[in-house]
NULOSE-406113 format. One line per 4 residues: for each residue z, y, x of C-alpha. Coordinates in Angstrom, 2 decimals, padded with zeros to 5 digits. Layout:
<recs>
Z,Y,X; ...
</recs>
This chain:
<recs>
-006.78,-008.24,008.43; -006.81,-010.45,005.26; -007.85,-008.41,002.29; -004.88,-009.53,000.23
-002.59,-007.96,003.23; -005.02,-004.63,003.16; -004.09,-004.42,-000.84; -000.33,-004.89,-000.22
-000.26,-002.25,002.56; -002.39,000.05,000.21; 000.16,-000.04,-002.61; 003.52,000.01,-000.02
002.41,002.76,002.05; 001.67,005.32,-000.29; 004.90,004.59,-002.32; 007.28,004.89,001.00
004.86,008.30,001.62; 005.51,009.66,-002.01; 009.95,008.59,-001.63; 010.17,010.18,001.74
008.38,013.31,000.55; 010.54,012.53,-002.42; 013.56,012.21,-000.39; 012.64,015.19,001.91
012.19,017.66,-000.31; 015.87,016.44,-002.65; 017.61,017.11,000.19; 015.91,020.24,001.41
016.28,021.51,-002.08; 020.23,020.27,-002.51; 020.74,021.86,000.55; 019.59,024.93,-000.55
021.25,025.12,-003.72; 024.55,024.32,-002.19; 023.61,027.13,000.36; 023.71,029.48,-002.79
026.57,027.67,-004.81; 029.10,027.66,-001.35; 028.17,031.40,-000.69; 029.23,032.03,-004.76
032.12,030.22,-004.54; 032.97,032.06,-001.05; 032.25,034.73,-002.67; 034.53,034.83,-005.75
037.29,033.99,-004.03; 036.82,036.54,-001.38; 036.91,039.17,-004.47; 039.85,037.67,-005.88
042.17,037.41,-002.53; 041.00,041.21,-002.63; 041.92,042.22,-005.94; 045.19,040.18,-005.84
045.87,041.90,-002.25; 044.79,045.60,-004.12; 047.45,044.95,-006.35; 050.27,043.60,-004.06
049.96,047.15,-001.90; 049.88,049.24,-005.21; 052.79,047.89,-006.03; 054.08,048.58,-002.99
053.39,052.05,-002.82; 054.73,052.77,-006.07; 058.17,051.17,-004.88; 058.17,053.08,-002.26
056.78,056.48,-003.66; 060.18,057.95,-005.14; 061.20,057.72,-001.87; 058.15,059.24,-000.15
057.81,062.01,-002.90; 061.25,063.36,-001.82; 059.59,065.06,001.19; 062.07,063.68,003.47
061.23,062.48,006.58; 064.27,061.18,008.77; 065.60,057.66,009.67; 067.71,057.15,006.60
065.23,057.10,004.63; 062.46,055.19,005.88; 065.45,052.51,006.62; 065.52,052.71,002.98
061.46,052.65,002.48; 061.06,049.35,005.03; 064.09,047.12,003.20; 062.73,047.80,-000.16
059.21,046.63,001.67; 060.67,043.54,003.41; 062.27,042.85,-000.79; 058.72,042.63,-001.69
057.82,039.55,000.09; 056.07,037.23,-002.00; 056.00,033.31,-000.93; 056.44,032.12,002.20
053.10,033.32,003.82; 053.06,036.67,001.78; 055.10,039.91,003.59; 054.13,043.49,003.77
054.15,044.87,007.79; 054.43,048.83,008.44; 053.18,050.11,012.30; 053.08,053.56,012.97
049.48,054.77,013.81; 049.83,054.74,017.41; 049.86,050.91,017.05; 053.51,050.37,017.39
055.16,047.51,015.37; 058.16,049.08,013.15; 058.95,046.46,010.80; 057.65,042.84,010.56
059.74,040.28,008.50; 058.37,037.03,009.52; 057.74,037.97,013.17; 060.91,040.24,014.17
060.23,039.84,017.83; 057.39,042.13,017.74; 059.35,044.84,016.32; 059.69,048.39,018.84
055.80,046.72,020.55; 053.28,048.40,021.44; 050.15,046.48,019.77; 047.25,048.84,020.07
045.31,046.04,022.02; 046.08,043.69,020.47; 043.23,040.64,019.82; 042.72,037.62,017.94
041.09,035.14,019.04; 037.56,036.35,018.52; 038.41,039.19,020.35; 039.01,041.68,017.32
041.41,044.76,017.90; 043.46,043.79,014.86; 046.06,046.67,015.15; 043.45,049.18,015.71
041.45,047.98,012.78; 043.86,048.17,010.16; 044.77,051.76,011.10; 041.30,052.70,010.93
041.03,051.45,007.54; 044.07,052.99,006.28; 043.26,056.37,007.97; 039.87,056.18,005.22
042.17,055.44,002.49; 042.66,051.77,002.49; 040.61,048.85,003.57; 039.76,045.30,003.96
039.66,043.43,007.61; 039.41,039.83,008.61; 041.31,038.19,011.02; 043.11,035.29,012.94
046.90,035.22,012.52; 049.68,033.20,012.97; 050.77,031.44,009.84; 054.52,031.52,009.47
054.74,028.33,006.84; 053.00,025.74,009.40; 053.18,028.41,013.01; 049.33,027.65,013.49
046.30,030.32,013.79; 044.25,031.09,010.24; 042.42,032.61,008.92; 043.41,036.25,007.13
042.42,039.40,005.17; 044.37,042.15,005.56; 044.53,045.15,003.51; 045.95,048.71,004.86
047.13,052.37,003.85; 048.39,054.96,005.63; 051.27,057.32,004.38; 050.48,060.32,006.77
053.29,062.48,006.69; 055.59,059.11,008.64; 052.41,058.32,010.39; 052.73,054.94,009.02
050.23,052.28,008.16; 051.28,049.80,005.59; 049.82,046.53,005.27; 049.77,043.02,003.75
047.30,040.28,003.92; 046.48,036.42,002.48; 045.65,033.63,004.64; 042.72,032.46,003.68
042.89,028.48,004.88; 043.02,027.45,001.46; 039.04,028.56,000.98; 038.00,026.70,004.06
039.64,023.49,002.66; 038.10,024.02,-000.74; 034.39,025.06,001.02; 035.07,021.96,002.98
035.88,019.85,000.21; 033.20,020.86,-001.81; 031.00,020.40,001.83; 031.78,016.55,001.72
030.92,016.31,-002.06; 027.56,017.41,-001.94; 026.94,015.48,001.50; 028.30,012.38,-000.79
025.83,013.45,-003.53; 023.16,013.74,-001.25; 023.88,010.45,000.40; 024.21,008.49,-003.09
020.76,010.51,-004.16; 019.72,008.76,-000.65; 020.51,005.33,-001.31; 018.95,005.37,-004.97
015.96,006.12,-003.29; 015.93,003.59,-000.65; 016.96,001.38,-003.47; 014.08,002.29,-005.56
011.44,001.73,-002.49; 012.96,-001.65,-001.80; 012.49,-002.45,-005.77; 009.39,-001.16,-005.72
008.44,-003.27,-002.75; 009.96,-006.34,-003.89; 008.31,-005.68,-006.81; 004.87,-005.27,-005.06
005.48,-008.69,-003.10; 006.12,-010.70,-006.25; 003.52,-008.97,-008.08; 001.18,-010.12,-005.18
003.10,-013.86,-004.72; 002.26,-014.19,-008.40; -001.38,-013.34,-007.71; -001.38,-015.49,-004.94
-000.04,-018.22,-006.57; -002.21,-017.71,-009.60; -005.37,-017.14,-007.30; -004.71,-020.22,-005.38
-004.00,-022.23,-008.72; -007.75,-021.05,-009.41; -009.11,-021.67,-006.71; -007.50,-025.22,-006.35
-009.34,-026.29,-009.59; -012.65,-024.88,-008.92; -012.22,-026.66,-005.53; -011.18,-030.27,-007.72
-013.87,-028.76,-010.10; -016.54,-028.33,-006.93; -015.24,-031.76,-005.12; -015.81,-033.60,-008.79
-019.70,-031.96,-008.91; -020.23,-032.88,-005.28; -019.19,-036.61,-005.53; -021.15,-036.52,-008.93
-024.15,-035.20,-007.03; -023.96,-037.49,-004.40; -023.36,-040.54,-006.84; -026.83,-038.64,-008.67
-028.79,-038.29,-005.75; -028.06,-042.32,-004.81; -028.52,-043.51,-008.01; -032.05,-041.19,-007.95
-032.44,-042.84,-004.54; -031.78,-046.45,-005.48; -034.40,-046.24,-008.69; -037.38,-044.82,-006.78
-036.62,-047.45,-003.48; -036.67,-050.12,-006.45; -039.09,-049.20,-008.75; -041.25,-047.99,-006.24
-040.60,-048.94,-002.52; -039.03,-052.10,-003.40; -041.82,-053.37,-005.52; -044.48,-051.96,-003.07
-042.72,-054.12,-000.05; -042.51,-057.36,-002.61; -046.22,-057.15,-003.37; -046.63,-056.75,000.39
-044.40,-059.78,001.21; -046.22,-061.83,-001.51; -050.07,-061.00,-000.31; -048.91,-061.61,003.43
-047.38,-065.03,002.11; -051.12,-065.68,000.61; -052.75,-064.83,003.60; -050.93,-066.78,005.84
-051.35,-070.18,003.51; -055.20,-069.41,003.59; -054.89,-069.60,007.31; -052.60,-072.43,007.32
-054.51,-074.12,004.89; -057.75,-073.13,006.41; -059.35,-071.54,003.61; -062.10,-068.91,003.37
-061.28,-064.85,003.22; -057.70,-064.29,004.46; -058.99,-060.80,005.13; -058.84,-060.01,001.50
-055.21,-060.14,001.13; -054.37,-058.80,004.86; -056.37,-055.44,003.48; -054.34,-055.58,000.29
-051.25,-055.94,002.24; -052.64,-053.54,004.72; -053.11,-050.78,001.81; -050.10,-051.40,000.28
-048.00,-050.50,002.84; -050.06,-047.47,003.76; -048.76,-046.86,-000.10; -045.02,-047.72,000.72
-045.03,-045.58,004.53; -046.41,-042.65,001.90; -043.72,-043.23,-000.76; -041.17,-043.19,002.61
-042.33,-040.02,003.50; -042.23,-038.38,000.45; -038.65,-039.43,-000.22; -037.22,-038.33,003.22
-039.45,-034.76,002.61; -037.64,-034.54,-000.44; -034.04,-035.27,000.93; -034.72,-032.83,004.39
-038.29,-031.24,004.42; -039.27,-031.52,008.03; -041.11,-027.65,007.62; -037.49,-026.39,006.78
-036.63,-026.93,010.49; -039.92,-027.27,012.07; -041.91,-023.96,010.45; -039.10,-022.30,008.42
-037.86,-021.19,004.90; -041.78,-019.80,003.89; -043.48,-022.83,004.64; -040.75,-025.56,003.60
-040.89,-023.48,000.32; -044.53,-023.19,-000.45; -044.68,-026.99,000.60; -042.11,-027.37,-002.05
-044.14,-025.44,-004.77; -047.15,-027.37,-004.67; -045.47,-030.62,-004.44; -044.04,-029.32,-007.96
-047.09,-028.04,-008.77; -049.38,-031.43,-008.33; -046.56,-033.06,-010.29; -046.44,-031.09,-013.02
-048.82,-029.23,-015.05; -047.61,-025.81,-014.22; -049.14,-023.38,-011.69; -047.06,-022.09,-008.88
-048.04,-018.65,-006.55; -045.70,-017.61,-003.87; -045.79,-014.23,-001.91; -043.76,-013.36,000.98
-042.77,-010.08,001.78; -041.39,-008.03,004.73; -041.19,-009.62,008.28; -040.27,-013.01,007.83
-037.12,-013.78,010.19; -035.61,-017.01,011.90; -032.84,-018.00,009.64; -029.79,-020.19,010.20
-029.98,-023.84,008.95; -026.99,-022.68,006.79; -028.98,-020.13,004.64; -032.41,-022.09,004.78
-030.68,-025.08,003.60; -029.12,-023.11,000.84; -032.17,-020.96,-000.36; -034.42,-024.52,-000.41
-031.80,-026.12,-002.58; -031.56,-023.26,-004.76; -035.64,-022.91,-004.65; -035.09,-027.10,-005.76
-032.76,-026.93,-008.57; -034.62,-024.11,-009.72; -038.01,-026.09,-010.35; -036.27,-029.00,-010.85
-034.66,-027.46,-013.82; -038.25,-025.25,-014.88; -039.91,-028.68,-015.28; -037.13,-030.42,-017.33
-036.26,-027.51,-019.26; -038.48,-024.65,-019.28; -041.97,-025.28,-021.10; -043.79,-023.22,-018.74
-047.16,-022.76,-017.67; -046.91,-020.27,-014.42; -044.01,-019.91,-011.99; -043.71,-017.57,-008.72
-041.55,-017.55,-006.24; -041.07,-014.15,-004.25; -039.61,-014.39,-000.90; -038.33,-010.33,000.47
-037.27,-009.82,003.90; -035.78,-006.38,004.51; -033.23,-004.26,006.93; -030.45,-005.23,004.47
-031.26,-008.78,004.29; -033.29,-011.27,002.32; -033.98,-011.91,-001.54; -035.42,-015.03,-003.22
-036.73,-014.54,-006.71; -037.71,-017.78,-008.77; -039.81,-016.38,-012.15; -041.20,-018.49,-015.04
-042.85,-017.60,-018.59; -040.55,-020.54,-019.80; -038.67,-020.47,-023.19; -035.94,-018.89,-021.99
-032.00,-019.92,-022.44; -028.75,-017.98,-023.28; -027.04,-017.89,-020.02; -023.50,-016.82,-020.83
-023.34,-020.00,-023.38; -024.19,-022.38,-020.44; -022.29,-021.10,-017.77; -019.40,-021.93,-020.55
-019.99,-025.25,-021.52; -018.79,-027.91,-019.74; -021.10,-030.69,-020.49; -024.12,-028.16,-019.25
-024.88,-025.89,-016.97; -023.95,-028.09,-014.05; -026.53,-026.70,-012.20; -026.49,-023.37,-012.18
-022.78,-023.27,-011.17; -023.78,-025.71,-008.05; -026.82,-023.22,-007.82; -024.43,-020.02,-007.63
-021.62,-021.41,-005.18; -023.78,-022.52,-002.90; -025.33,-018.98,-002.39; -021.69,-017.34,-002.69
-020.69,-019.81,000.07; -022.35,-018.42,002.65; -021.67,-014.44,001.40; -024.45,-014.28,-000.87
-024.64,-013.03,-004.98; -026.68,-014.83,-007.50; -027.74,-013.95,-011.04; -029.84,-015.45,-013.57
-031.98,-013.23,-016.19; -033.12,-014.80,-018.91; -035.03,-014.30,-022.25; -038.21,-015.83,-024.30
-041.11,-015.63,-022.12; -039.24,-014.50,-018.80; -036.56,-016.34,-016.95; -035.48,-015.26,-013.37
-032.89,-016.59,-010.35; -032.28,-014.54,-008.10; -030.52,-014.94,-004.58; -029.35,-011.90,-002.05
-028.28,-012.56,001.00; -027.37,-009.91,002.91; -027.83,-009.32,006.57; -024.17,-009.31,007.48
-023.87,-012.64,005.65; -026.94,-013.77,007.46; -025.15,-012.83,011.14; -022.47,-014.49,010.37
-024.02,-017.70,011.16; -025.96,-016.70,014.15; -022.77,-017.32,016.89; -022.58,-020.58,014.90
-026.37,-021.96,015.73; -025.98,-020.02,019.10; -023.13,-022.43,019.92; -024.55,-025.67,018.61
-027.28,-024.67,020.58; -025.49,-024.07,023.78
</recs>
C-alpha cells in the first residue's frame, strides 16, 4: 500500500470513527431525552384530563345533592336525579353514566341500548372488567381507571379515563370519563418530530464526514499535485545534471585520449614510419625506433588502462567495494600530495552492483572534490559493515566549507546534490559535516535497502 494511500486512510478513518461515535451517542442521548420529555408531556396531560374530570363529577354531585339530601329514595326521584345527569352532558364525547353496584346499566345517554344490562363482566379489549372497576373505585370514595371504549363522535374503540362515585343509600355508581385519543395523536406527533430532528441531526453529520472527506482528498490532490510538480523539476533538474555529466565526462574523455593517447599513438605512427624507411632505404639501426615505438605504446596500453579503471574499476566487480576502494585511494594518493589510510570494519559482505556502483562514485566525487577543493594533507576513508547495514565515511583535515550555502547555490554544489541522490536512490541517507580542519561524507545504507536489490542480481543472474 502506497504511503500517500496509508496517510489518507489514517486521516478518513479516524474521522468516520469519531462521527459515528458522534452520531451514536446524539441519538442515544435524543432518545433519551425525548424518553423523559414524552413521559412529562404524558404526564401533564394525564393530571389535567384528571382534574378537569374531578371537576365535571363535583359538579355533578352538587346538582344532584338537593335531591339526594331529601332522604328519599323511590323512582320519582331518581327519574328526577338521572335527567338532570343526562342535562349535564358536555360535548359530544362527554356524558355522565349511573349503574347500580351490582353492575347493572340504569342510565346511559349515548348508548341507550345498554340500559336494564347486566354488565358485571363486562371487558375491553385488554381484557379489563370495566364495570367492576369503576364500582370498586367508587365504593373507596372515587377513583381513576383506564380503559377502551366506544367513542360515540366517530363509533370506533379509544382510549378512556373514567372517574367514579358511589351514592350508597341508591346503590348507585356515578361516572364520567374523557377519551383520551387526542394525547396519542399529540405523543405521536411530537414522536415524528423528534424522529425528523434526529434524522436532520443525521444527515448534518453524514454531510460533515463527506466534507470532511472531500476535504481530505483535495487536501491530498493538492499535495499530490504539488509533490509531483516537485518532483517533476528535480527530475528536469536531475536529467539536466546527468546530460551535463555525461557531456563532462566526454569532454574529460576526449582531452586525455588527445592530449595523451592521441599524441602517444602519433609519436608511435611517426617512429614506425622511420623505421620502416630505414628498412626500405636500407639504412643502419631500425631497432632504435622499433624500441621507441615499442615503449611508447607500452605507455599508450598503460594510459588505456588507466582510463577504463577510472570509468569501471575492474576490482569493483572482480574483488568488491574494499578493494575497488583502496585501489581508488592510492591512485588519489600517488596523484596528489595527500596521504590516504582506509580501515574496514565488520564482516565485509557481497554487495549488489547497484550499491557498489553508488558507494565508488560517491568514494570518487568525494576525492575528486578533496583534491580540487580541500587543501588537505591526510584523508581516511572508513568502510562499517554491521547487522543494520553498511556506512561509508570519507574524512579530511581540509579547510572546510559552509554546507547549507552550497547546497543553495545554483552555480555550485553540483556535486554534492549528484553525490546525495545517488545514495537516496537506492534507499540510502547522506550528510555532509563540515568545519575548519574536519570535513566528513557520510553514506548509510541500510540492510533493507541493501535486500532490495538482491532478487534483482538473483534474476540477472538466473
Amino acid at each position: 500500500m502506497r504511503l500517500r494511500l496509508k496517510v489518507f486512510l489514517l486521516a478518513v478513518i479516524p474521522l468516520l470513527a469519531s462521527l459515528g461515535l458522534i452520531a451514536v451517542a446524539v441519538t442515544q442521548q435524543q432518545a433519551k431525552l425525548y424518553a423523559q420529555e414524552r413521559a412529562l408531556v404524558e404526564s401533564a396531560y394525564m393530571a389535567a384530563k384528571q382534574t378537569e374530570l374531578r371537576n365535571y363529577v363535583d359538579i355533578a354531585q352538587s346538582t344532584i345533592a338537593p335531591l339526594y339530601d331529601t332522604r328519599r329514595d323511590d323512582e320519582a326521584i331518581r327519574q328526577e336525579a338521572m335527567r338532570l345527569l343526562e342535562s349535564l352532558a358536555y360535548g359530544i364525547d362527554g356524558y355522565f353514566f349511573v349503574f347500580d353496584t351490582g353492575g347493572r346499566s340504569v342510565m346511559h345517554p349515548r348508548q341507550p341500548e345498554l340500559v336494564g344490562q347486566d354488565l358485571w363482566e363486562l371487558r375491553d379489549i385488554n381484557g379489563l372488567p370495566v364495570i367492576q372497576q369503576l364500582i370498586a373505585r367508587g365504593h373507596e370514595g372515587g377513583g381513576f381507571v383506564r380503559y377502551v371504549w366506544q367513542k360515540p363522535s366517530t363509533h370506533a374503540l379509544a382510549p378512556k379515563l373514567g372517574y367514579a362515585i358511589t351514592l350508597p343509600r341508591w346503590n348507585w355508581m356515578i361516572g364520567t370519563g374523557l377519551y383520551l385519543d387526542d394525547i396519542q395523536a399529540t405523543l405521536a406527533l411530537l414522536d415524528r418530530k423528534v424522529s425528523d430532528n434526529v434524522a436532520t441531526t443525521l444527515w448534518w453529520i453524514a454531510g460533515i464526514a463527506a466534507f470532511g472527506i472531500a476535504l481530505i482528498g483535495g487536501s491530498g490532490l493538492a499535495l499530490n499535485l504539488s509533490d509531483a510538480r516537485i518532483a517533476e523539476a528535480k527530475l528536469r533538474l536531475l536529467a539536466r545534471q546527468v546530460v551535463k555529466s555525461q557531456e563532462d565526462e566526454r569532454a574529460h574523455l576526449s582531452r586525455e585520449l588527445h592530449d595523451s593517447t592521441s599524441q602517444t599513438l602519433v609519436s608511435i605512427k611517426l617512429l614506425l614510419e622511420s623505421a620502416v624507411a630505414r628498412m626500405e632505404r636500407k639504412l643502419p639501426s631500425p631497432q632504435v625506433p622499433l624500441a621507441k615505438a615499442l615503449s611508447r605504446l607500452s605507455d599508450a596500453l598503460h594510459e588505456v588502462r588507466t582510463i577504463s579503471h577510472r570509468l569501471r574499476p575492474a576490482e569493483l566487480d572482480v574483488l568488491g567495494l574494499p578493494a575497488a576502494l583502496q585501489h581508488l585511494g592510492q591512485e588519489f594518493s600517488a596523484h596528489s600530495a595527500m596521504s590516504f589510510s582506509m580501515k574496514v570494519r565488520g564482516e565485509p559482505i557481497r554487495l549488489p552492483d547497484e550499491v557498489n556502483t553508488v558507494l565508488f562514485r560517491v568514494a570518487q566525487e568525494s576525492l575528486t572534490n578533496i583534491q580540487k577543493h580541500a587543501a588537505a594533507t591526510r584523508v581516511q576513508l572508513r568502510l562499517l559493515f554491521h547487522d543494520a547495514g553498511l556506512r561509508m565515511r570519507l574524512i579530511d583535515d581540509g579547510v572546510g566549507f559552509d554546507v547549507p550555502a552550497v547546497r543553495v547555490d545554483p552555480r555550485r554544489g553540483i556535486g554534492l546534490r549528484n553525490m546525495r541522490e545517488r545514495v537516496e536512490s537506492i534507499g540510502g541517507s547522506f550528510a555532509i559535516v563540515s568545519r575548519p580542519g574536519l570535513t566528513q561524507v557520510l553514506a548509510d545504507i541500510d540492510a533493507a535497502a541493501i535486500a532490495r536489490f538482491q532478487p534483482l542480481r538473483s534474476e540477472a543472474a538466473a
